[in-house]
C-alpha positions in Angstrom: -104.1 -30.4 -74.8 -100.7 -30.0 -73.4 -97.9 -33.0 -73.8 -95.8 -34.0 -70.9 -92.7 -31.9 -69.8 -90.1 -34.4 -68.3 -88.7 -33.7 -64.8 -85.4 -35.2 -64.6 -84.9 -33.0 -61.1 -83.3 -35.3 -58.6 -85.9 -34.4 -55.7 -88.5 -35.6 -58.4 -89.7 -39.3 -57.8 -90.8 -39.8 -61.6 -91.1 -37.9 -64.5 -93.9 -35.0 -63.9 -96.5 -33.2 -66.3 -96.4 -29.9 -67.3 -99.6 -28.3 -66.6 -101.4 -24.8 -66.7 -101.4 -22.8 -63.5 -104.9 -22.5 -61.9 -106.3 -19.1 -64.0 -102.8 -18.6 -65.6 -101.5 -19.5 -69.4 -97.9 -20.2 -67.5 -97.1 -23.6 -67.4 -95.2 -25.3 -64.3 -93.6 -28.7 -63.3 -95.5 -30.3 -60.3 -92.0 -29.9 -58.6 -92.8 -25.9 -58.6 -95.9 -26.4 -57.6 -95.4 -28.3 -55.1 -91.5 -27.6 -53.9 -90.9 -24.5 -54.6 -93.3 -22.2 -53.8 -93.7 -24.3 -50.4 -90.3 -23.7 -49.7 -90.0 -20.3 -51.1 -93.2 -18.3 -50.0 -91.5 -15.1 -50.5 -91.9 -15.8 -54.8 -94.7 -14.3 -56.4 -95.8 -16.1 -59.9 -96.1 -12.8 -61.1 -92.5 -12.0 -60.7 -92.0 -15.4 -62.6 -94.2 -14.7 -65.4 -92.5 -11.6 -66.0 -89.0 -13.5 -65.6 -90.0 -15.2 -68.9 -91.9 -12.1 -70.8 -88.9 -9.1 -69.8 -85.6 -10.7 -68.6 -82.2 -8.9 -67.6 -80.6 -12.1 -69.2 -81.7 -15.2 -70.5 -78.9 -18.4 -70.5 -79.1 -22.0 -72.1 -77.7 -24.4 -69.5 -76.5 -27.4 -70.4 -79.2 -29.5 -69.8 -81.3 -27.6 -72.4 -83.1 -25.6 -70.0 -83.2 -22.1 -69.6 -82.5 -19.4 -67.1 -84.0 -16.1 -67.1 -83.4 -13.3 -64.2 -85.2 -10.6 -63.5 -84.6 -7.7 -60.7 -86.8 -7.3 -58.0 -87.1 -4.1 -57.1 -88.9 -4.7 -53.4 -86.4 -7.1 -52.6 -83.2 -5.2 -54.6 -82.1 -8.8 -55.8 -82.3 -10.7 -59.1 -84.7 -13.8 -59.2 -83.4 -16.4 -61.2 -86.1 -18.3 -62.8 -85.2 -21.7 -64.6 -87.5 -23.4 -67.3 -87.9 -26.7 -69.0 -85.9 -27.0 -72.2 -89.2 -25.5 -74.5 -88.5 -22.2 -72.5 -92.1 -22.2 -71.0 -92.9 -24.5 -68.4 -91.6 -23.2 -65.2 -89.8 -25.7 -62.7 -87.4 -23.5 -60.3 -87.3 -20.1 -59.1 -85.1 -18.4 -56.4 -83.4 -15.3 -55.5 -79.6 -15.5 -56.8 -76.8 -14.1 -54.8 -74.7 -14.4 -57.6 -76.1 -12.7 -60.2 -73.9 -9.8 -61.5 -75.7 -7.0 -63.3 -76.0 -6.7 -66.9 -73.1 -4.2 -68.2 -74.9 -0.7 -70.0 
């Protein structure tokens, strides 16, 4: 079965599981579940899931996760789309104002 993913977020009380989205081979934090996409109703987990699969760029942070960004063509901004350090289990999402545009 699936192993826990520590959650070292600071809006997390205690470490949190990684677990399969209902009907979905993505994992998430309970923090996404639960934060997240109650405070972001605008994200789509399909945009995510394709975040991870076809990024604009992927980043290491410090930490060990990983950011991927992805445009959004409805919206005409790049979600940014950070993971747990394995690269899979997803814990935030948001639309980044900062972002600039991969060079050609």
């Amino acid at each position: 079965m699936l192993s826990a993913a520590p959650c070292s977020h600071e809006g997390c009380a205690d470490h949190e599981q990684a677990r399969l989205s209902v009907n979905r081979d993505v994992k998430t934090t309970r923090y996404f579940e639960e934060q997240v996409l109650r405070k972001r109703p605008y994200i789509q987990r399909a945009w995510c899931e394709r975040a991870l699969r076809e990024p604009a760029r992927r980043e290491l942070q410090a930490d060990g996760r990983v950011r991927y960004w992805i445009l959004i063509a409805e919206l005409g901004r790049y979600l940014r789309v950070v993971t747990l350090e394995d690269g899979e289990t997803i814990h935030n999402a948001f639309l980044d104002r900062d972002f600039q545009e991969p060079s050609a």
